[in-house]
C-alpha positions as CSV (number, residue, x, y, z in Angstrom):
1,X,5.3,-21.0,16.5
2,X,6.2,-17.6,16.3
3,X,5.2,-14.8,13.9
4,X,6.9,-11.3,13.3
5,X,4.9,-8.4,12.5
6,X,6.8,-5.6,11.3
7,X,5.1,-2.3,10.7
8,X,5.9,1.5,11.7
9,X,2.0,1.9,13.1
10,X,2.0,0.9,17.2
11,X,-1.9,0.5,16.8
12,X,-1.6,-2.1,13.4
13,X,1.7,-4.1,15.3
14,X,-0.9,-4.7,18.6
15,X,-4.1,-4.9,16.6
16,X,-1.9,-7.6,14.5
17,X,-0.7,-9.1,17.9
18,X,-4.0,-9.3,19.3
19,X,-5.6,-11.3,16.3
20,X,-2.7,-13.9,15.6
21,X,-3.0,-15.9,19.1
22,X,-6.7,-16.7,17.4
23,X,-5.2,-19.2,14.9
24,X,-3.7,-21.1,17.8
25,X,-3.5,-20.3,21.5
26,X,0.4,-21.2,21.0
27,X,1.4,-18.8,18.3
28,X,4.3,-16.0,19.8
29,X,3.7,-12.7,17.8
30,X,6.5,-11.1,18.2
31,X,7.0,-7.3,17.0
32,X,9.0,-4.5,14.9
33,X,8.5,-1.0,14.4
34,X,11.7,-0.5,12.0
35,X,13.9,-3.0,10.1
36,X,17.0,-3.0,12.4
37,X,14.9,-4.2,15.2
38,X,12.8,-6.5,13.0
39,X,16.6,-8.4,11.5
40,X,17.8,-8.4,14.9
41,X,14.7,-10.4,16.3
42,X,15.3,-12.8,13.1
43,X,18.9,-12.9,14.2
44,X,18.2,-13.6,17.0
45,X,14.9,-16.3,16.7
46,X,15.7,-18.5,14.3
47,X,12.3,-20.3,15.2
48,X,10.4,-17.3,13.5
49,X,8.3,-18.8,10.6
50,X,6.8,-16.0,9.3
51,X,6.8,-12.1,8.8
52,X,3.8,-10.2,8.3
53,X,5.7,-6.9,6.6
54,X,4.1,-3.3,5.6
55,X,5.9,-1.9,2.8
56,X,6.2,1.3,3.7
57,X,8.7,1.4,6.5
58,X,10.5,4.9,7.1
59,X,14.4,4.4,6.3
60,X,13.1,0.8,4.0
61,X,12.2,0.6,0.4
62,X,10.1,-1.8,0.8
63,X,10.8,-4.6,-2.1
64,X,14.2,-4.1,-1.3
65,X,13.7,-4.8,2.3
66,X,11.8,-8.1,1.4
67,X,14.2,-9.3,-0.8
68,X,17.2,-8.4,1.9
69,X,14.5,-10.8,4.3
70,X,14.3,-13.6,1.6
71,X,18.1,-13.4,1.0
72,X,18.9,-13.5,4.6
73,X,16.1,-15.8,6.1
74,X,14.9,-18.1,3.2
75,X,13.5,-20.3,5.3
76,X,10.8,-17.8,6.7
77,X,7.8,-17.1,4.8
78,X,6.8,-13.6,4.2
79,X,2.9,-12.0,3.8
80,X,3.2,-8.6,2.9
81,X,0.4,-6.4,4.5
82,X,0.1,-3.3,2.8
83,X,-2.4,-0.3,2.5
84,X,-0.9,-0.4,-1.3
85,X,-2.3,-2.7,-3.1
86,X,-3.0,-2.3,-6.7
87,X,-2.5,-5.4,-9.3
88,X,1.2,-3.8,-9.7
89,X,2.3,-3.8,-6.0
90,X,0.9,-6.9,-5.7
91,X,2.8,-8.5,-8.2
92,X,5.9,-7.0,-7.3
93,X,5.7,-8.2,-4.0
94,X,5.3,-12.0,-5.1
95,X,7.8,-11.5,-8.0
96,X,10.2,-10.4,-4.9
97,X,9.4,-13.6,-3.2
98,X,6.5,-12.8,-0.9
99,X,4.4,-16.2,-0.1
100,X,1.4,-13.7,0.3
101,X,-0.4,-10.2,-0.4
102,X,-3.1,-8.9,2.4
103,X,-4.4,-5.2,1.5
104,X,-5.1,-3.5,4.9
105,X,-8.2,-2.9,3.7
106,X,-9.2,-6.4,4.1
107,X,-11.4,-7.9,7.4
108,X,-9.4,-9.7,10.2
109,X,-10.8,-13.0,8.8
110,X,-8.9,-12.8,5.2
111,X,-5.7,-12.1,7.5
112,X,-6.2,-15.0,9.3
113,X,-7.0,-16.8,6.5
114,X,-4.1,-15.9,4.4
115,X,-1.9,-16.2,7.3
116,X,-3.3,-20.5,7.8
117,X,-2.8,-20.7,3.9
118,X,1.0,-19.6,3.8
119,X,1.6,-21.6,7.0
120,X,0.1,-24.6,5.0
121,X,2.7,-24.1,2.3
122,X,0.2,-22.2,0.0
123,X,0.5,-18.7,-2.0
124,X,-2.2,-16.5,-1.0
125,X,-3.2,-13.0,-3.5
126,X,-5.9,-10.4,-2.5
127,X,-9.1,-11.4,-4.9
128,X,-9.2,-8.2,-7.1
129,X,-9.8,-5.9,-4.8
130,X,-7.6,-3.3,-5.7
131,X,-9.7,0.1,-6.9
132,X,-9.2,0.1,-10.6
133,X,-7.3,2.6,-12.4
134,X,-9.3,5.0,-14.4
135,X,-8.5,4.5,-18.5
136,X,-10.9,6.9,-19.9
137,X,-10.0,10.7,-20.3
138,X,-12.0,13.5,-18.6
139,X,-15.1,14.1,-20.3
140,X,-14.3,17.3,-22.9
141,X,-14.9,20.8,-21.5
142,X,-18.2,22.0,-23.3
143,X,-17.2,25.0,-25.3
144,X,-19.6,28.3,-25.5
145,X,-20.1,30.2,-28.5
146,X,-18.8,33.5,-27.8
147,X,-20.6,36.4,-27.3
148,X,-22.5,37.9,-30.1
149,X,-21.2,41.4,-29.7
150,X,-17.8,41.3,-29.5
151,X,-16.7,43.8,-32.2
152,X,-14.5,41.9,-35.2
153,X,-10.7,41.7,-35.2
154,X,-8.4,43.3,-35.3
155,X,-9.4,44.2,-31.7
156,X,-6.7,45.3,-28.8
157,X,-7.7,45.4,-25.3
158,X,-5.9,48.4,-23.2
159,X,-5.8,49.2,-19.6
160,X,-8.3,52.4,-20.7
161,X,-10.5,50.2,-22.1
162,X,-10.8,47.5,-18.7
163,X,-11.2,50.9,-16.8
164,X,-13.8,52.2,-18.7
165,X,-15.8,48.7,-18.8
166,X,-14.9,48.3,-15.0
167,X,-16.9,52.2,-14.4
168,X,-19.3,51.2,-16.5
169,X,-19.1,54.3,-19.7
């Protein structure tokens, strides 16, 4: 079986490639650093059966790039793996036809995990992991009561006056 890992990161494409083969010694991960190169491997291996895809490829939008993938290859499943993952990327990305969501925050285990659930035919979501968003304002800015003697309006400031203060007369 063979797996596609697209991503722009070198490091996550063979950290990705090292920890597929532990599903099953037979798995091919095959790899893509842009979309061009990652549609021509698809072209050209129609045996692929799944993408793991980052969403933020230089030169991709990424929703639009999956849902080029799922027009083009419908018969490969997709796992997005993305270091955005709030409940609204998430969603998105299953709405656009993802079969799963793995933040890349999560262990090596949950990839794998996710990874045997979508190859089973399952759906697999991160568990609410996302940070939440903050609803509450700032707390208020404590106001002072001014100084007691500041002289009463109508008061101008001039320049002579900041000089004078600043010499201290």
């Amino acid at each position: 079986m063979k797996i596609l890992v697209i991503d722009d990161h070198p490091l996550v494409v063979d950290a990705l490639a090292q920890l597929l083969p532990q599903i099953d010694a037979a798995i091919e991960v095959r790899t893509a650093l842009d979309p061009p190169t990652a549609t021509a491997i698809l072209d050209n291996e129609p045996d692929v059966a799944l993408v793991l895809l980052d969403l933020a490829l230089p030169g991709a939008r990424g929703l639009d790039f999956l849902g080029d993938l799922k027009l083009d290859y419908p018969g490969v499943h997709v796992i997005v793996v993305s270091a955005t993952h709030d409940r609204a990327t998430v969603m998105a990305a299953l709405g656009a036809g993802a079969h799963g969501f793995v933040a890349k925050t999560a262990d090596g285990g949950a990839l794998l995990d996710a990874v045997r659930q979508v190859l089973d035919g399952g759906v697999c979501e991160p568990a609410d992991e996302a940070p939440a968003t903050p609803t509450d304002e700032p707390p208020p800015v404590p106001v002072q009561d001014p100084p007691v003697n500041l002289p009463k309006a109508p008061y101008t400031v001039t320049d002579q006056d900041i000089v004078a203060d600043a010499a201290g007369e």
